[in-house]
N, C-alpha and C positions, 0 to 999 in steps of 0.2 A: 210492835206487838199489838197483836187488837184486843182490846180489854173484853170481858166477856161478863154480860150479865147475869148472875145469878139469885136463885132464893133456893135458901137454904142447902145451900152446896151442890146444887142440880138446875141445869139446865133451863130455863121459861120457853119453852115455846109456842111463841106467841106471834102476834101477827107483828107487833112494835119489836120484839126481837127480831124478825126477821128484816124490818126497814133498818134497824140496828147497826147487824153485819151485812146488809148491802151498802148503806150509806159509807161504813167503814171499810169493802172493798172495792168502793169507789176511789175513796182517799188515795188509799194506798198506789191503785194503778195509776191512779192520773199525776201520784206522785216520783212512780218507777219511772212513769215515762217522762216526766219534768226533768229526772235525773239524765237521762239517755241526753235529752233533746237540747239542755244546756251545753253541755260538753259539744257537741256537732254546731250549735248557735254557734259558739266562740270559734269552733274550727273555721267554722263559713267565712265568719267577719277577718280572722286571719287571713285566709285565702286571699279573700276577696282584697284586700290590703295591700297585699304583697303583688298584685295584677294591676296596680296603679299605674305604677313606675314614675314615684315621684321625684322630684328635686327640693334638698331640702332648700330651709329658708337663708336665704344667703346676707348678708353684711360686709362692705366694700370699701376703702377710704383711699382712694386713689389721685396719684397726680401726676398729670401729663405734661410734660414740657414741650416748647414752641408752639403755643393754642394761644388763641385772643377770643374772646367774646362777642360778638355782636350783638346789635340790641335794634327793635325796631317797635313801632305798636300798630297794631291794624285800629287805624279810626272805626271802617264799617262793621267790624264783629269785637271791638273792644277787648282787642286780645292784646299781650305783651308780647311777644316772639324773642327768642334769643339762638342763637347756631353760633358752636364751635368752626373757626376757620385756623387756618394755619397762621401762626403769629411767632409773637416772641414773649410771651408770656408764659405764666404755669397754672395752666387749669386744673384746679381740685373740684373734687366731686366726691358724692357722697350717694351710696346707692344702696336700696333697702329691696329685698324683694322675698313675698312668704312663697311657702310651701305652695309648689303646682303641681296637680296631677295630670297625667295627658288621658285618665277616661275622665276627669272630671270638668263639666262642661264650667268657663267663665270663670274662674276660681283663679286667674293668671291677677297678681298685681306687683307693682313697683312702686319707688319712688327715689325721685334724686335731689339733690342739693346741689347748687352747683354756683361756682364764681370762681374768677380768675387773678391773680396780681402780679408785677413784675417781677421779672425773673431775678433783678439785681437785689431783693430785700431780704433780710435778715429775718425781718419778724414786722408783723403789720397788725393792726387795731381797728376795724370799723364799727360804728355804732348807727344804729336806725338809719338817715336817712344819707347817709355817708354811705353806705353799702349798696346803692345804685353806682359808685364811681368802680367799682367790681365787678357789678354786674351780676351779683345776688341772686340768686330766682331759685324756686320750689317749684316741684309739679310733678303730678301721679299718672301711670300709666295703667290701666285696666277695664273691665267690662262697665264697672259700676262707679268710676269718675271722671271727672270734669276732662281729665287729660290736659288742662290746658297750664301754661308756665305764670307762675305768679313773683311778682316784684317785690324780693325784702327791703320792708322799711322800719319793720320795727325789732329791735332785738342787738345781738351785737354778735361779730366772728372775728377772732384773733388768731395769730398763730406764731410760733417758733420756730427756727431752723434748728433742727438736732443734728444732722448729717447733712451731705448732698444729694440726699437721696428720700430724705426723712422728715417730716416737720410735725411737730405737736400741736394740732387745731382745735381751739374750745367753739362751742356753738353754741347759741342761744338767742332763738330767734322765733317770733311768734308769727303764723299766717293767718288771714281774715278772707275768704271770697265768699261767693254766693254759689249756693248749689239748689239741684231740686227741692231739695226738703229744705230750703232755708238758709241762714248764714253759718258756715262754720268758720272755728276758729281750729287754729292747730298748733301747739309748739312744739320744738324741734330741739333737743337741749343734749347735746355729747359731747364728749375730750379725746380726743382719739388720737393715733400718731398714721398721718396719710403716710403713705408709699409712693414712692416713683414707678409706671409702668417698665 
């Protein structure tokens, strides 16, 4: 309601009156239209939302049977390398990947955890630098990291057999490389129960 100035029960018409009720039908329209133009903002960003066609963030604790490890290091680019080959082993892996949109440019990431151990064990224990005999390694896949596989040495991975199909993995394992902006660190710390593909 716009309040209205008066002296003595009548009207002022005046010149400040008149800036008065413009100022105050000012308010009001630009506040009609604030009301309109809200509601349609939100429709928009809905829309627009829903024409992504995203994939939500996914979480994975998988284990493959008859896989081995490999392991190598490139001297000239000081890299660590490791590929699954066919073995006799049970590679676990551990795979993290958020939310991608396909209109959204560079926004694709992942990351995996990955080591392997013999097939014939019940339950296994490694700690720091024991966890090269697995074949250990971390590494990001996306627009804006390193991409490259890094070698657990510090931290520890245990696990149980629950079924044959089933084993209960704790993890807790700290990473350290160099990136553009510096050195990061990163820990890794879950209990999770892998599955057999």
């Amino acid at each position: 309601m716009i309040g209205v100035p008066r002296n003595k029960g009548c009207v002022d018409i005046t010149y400040s009156t008149v800036v008065y009720y413009k100022n105050e039908l000012n308010f009001l329209f630009m506040n009609r239209h604030m009301l309109i133009a809200i509601p349609m903002l939100i429709f928009m960003i809905a829309s627009s939302c829903s024409r992504l066609n995203c994939t939500p963030e996914q979480y994975q604790y998988s284990i493959t049977p008859n896989q081995d490890i490999t392991y190598s290091y490139d001297d000239t680019y000081n890299f660590h390398r490791y590929e699954s080959t066919d073995g006799e082993q049970l590679l676990f892996e551990f795979f993290h990947a958020n939310q991608s949109c396909e209109d959204v440019f560079d926004d694709g990431y992942a990351e995996f955890l990955r080591f392997a151990v013999d097939s014939d064990l019940v339950d296994f224990s490694f700690r720091d630098t024991s966890m090269i005999i697995i074949h250990a390694h971390y590494y990001e896949v996306g627009a804006w990291v390193t991409n490259q596989q890094h070698q657990l040495t510090q931290g520890s991975i245990s696990g149980t057999q629950l079924s044959q199909d089933q084993w209960q993995v704790d993890v807790d394992v700290s990473i350290y490389y160099d990136s553009a902006s510096g050195l990061i660190e990163k820990e890794i710390r879950f209990s999770e129960v892998f599955e057999t593909k």
